[in-house]
MARBA-3410 file (N, C-alpha, C, O; in Angstrom, 1 decimal):
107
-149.9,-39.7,-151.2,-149.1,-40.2,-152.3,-148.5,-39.0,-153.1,-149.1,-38.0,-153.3 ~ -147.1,-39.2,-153.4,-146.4,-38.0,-153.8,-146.7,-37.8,-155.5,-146.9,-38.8,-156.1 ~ -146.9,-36.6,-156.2,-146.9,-36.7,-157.7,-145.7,-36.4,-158.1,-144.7,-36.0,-157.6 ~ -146.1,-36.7,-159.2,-144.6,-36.5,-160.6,-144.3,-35.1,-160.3,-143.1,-34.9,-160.0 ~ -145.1,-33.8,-160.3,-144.4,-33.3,-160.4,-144.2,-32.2,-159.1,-144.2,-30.9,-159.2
-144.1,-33.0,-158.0,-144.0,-32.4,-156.5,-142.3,-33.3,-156.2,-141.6,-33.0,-155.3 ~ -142.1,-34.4,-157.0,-140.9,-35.0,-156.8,-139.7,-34.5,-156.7,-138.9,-35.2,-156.1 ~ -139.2,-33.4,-157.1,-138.2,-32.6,-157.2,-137.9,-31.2,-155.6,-137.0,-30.5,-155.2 ~ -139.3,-31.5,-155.4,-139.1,-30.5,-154.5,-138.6,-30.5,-153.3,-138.8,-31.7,-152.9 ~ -138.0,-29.7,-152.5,-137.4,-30.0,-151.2,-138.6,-30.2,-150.1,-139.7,-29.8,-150.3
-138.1,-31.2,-148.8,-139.2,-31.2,-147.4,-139.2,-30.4,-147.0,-138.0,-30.1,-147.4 ~ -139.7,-29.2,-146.1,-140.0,-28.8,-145.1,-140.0,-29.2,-144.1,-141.1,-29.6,-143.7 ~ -139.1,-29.3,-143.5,-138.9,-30.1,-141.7,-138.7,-29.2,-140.8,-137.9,-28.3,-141.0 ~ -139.3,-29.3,-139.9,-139.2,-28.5,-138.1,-138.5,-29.8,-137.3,-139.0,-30.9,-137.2 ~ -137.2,-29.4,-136.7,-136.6,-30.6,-135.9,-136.9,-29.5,-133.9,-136.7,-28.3,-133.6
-137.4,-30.5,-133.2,-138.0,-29.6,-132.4,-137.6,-30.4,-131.0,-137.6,-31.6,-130.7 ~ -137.1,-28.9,-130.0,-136.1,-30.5,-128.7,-136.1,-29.2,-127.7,-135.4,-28.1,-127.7 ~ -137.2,-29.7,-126.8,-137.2,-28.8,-125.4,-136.4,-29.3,-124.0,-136.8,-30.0,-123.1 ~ -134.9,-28.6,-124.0,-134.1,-29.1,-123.2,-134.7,-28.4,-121.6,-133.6,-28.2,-121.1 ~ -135.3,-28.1,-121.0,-136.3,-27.6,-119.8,-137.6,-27.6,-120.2,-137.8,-27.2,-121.4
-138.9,-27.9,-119.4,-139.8,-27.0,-119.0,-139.9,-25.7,-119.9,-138.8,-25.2,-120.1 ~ -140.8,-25.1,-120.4,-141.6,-24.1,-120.9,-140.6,-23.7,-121.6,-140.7,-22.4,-121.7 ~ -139.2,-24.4,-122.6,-138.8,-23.9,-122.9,-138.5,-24.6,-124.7,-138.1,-25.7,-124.6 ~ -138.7,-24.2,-125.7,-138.5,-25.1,-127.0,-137.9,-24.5,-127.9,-138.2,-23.4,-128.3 ~ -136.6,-25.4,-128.4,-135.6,-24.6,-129.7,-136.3,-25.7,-130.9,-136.4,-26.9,-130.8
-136.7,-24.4,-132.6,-137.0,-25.2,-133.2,-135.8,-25.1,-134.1,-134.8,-24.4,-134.0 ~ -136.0,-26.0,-135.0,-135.0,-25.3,-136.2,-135.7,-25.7,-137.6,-136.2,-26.8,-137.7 ~ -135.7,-25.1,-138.4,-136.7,-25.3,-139.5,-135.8,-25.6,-140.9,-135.3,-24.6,-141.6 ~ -135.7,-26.8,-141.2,-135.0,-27.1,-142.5,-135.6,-27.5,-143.9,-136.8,-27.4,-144.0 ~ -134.8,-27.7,-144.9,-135.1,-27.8,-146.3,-134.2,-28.9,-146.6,-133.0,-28.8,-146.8
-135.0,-30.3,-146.7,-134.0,-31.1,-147.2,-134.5,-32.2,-148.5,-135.7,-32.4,-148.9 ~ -133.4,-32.6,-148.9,-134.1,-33.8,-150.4,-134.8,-34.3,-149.7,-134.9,-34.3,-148.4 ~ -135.8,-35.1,-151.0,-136.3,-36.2,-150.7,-135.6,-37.4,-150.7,-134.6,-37.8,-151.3 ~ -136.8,-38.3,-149.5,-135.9,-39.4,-149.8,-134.9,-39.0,-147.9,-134.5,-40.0,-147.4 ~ -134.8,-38.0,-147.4,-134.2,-37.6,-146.1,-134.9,-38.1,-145.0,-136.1,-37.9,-144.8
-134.0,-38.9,-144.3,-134.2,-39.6,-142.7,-134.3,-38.9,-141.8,-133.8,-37.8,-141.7 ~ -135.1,-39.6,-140.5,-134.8,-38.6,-139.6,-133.4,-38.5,-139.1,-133.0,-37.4,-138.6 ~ -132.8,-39.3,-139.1,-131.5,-39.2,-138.5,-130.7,-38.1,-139.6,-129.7,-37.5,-139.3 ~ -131.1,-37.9,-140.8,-130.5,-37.1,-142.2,-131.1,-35.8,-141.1,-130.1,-35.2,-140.6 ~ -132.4,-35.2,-140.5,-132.7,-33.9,-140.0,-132.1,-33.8,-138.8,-131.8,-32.6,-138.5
-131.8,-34.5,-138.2,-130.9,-34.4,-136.6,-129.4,-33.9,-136.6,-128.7,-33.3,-135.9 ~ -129.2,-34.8,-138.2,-128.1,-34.4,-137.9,-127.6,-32.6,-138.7,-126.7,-31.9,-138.4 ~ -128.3,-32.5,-139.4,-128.5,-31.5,-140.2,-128.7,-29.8,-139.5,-128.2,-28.7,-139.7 ~ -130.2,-30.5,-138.4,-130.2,-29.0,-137.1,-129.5,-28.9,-136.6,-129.6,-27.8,-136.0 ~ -128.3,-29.6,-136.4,-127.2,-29.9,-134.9,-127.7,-29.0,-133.7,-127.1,-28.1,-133.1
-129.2,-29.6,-133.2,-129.7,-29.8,-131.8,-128.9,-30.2,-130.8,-128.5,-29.5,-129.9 ~ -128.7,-32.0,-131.1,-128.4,-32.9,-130.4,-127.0,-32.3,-129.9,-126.8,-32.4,-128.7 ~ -126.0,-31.9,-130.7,-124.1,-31.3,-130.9,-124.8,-30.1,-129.8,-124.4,-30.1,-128.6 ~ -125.6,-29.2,-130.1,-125.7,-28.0,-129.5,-125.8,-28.4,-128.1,-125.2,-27.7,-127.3 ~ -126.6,-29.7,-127.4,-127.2,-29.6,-126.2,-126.1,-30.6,-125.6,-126.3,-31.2,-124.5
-124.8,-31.0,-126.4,-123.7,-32.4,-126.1,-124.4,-33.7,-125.3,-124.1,-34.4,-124.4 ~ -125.7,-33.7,-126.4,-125.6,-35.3,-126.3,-125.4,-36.2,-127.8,-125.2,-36.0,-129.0 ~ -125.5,-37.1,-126.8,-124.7,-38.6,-127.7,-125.9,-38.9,-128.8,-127.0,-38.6,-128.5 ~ -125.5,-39.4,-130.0,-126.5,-39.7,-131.3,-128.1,-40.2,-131.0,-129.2,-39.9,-131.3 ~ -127.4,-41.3,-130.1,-128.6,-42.4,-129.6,-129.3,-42.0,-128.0,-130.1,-42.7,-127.4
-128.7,-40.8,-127.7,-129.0,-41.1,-126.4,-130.5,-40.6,-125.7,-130.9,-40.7,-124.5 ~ -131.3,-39.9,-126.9,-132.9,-39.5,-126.5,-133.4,-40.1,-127.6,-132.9,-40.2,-128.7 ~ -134.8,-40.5,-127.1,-135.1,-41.2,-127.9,-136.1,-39.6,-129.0,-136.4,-38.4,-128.7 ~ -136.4,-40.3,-130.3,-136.6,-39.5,-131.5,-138.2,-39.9,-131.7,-138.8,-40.9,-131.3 ~ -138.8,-38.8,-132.4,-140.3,-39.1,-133.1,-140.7,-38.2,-133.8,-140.2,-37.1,-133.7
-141.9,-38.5,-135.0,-142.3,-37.6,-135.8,-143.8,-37.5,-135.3,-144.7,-38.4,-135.0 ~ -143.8,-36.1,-135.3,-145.4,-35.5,-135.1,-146.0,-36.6,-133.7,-147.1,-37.1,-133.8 ~ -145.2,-36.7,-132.6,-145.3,-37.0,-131.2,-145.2,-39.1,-131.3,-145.7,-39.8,-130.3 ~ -144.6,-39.6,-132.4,-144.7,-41.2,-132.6,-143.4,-41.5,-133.0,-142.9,-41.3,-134.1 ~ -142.8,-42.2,-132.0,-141.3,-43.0,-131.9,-141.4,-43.2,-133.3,-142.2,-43.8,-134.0
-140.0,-42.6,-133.7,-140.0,-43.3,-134.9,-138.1,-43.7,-134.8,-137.2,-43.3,-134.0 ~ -138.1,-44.4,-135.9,-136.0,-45.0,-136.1,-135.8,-43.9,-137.2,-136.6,-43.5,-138.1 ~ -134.2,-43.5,-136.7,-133.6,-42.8,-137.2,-133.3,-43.5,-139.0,-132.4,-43.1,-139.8 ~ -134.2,-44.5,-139.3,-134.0,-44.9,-140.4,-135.6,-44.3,-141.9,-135.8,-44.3,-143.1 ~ -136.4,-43.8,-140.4,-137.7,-43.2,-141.2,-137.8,-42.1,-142.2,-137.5,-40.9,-141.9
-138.1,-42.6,-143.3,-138.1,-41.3,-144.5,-139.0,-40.6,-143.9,-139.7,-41.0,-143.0 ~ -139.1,-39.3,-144.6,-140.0,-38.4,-143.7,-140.8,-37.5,-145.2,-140.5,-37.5,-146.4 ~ -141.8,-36.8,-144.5,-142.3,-36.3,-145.3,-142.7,-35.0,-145.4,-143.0,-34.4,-144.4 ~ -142.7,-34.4,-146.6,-142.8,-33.1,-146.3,-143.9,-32.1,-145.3,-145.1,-31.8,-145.6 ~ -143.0,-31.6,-144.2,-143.8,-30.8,-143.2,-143.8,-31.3,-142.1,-144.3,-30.6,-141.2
-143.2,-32.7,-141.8,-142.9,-33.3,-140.7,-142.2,-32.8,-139.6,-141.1,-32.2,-139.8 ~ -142.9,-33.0,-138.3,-141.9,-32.3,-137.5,-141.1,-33.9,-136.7,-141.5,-35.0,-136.3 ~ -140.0,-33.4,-136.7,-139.2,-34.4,-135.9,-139.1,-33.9,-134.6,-138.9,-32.7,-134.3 ~ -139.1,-34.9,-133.9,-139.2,-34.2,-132.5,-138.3,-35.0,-131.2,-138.8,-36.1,-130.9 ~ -137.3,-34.5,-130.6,-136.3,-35.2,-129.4,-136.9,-35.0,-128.3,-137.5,-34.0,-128.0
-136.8,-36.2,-127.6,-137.6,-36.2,-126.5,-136.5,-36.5,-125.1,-135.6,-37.4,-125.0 ~ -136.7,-35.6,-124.3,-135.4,-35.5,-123.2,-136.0,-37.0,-122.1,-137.2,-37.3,-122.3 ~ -135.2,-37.6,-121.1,-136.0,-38.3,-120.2,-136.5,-37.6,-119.2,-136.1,-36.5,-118.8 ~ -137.5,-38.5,-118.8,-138.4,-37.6,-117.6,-137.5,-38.0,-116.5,-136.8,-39.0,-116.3 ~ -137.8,-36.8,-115.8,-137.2,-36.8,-114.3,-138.0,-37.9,-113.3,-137.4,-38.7,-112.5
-139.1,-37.8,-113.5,-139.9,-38.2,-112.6,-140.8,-39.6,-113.1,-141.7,-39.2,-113.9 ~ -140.9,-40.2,-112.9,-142.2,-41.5,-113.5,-143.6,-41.0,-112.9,-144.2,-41.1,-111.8 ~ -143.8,-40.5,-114.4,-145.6,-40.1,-114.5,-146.4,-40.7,-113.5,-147.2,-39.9,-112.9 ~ -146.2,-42.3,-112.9,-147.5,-42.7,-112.1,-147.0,-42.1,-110.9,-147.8,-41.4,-110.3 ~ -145.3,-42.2,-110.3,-145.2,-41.2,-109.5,-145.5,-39.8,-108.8,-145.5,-39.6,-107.6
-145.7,-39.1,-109.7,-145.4,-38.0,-110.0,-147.3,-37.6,-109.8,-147.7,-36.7,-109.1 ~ -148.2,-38.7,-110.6,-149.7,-38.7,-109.7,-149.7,-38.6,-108.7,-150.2,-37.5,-108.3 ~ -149.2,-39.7,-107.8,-149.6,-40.2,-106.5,-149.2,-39.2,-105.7,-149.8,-39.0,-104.6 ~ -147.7,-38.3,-106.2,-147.5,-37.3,-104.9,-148.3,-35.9,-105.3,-147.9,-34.8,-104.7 ~ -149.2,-35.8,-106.1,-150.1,-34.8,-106.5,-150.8,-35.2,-105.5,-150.6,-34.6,-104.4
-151.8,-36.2,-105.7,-152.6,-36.7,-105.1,-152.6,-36.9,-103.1,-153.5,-36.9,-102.3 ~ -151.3,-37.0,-103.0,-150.6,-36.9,-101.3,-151.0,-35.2,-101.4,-152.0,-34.9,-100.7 ~ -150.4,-34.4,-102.0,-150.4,-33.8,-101.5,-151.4,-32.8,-101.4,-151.3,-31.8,-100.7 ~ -152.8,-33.1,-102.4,-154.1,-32.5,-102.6,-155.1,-33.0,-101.3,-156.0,-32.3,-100.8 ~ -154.8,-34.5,-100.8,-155.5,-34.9,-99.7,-154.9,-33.8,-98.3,-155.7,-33.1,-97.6
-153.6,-33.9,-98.2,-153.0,-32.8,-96.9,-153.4,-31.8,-97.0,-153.6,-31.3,-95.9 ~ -153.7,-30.7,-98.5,-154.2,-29.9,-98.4,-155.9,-29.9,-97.9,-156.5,-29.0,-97.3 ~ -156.2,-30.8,-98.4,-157.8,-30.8,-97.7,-158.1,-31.1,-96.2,-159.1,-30.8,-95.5 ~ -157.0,-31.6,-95.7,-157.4,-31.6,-94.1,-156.7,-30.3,-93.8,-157.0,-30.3,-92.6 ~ -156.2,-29.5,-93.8,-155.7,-28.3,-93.4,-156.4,-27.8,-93.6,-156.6,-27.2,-92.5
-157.3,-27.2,-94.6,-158.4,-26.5,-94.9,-159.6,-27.3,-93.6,-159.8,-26.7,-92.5 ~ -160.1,-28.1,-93.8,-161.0,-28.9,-92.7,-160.8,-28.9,-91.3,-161.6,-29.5,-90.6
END
């Protein structure tokens, strides 16, 4: 719960968007209260930097989907999330193919 006299003060926001593997651009802002995530997106210009479209990854705070309509709070990291290449259960199963092949080659 915010007090009377923390109300004036600016957020602290980290807007955070890993366009590859092992790779992460942060950008660290100061904005009013009362600031959306869509107010921090557009404010890092991540999204402009990497030329995608407003809507076109989906968004979250501290790793939980959130709408670009969520007030945010001070220290929140907003975070863009790119699509996966691969579908996770797939991406098991050819682990798993290919840890069995390795065991008979070894055997």
């Amino acid at each position: 719960m915010a007090t009377a006299e923390g109300a004036g003060d600016p957020l602290r926001i980290e807007v955070v968007y890993s366009p590859v593997a092992e790779r992460t651009e942060r950008v660290a802002l100061q904005l009013p209260p009362g600031s959306t995530v869509a107010d921090a997106l557009a404010r890092s210009g991540l999204a402009e930097r990497h030329g995608l479209a407003a809507g076109a990854l989906k968004v979250g705070v501290w790793g939980r989907l959130a709408p670009p309509t969520q007030v945010l709070r001070d220290l929140d990291r907003v975070e863009l999330y790119r699509p996966l290449q691969v579908d996770p259960k797939e991406a098991r199963r050819l682990r798993y193919k290919g840890q069995r092949q390795g065991r008979r080659a070894q055997g």
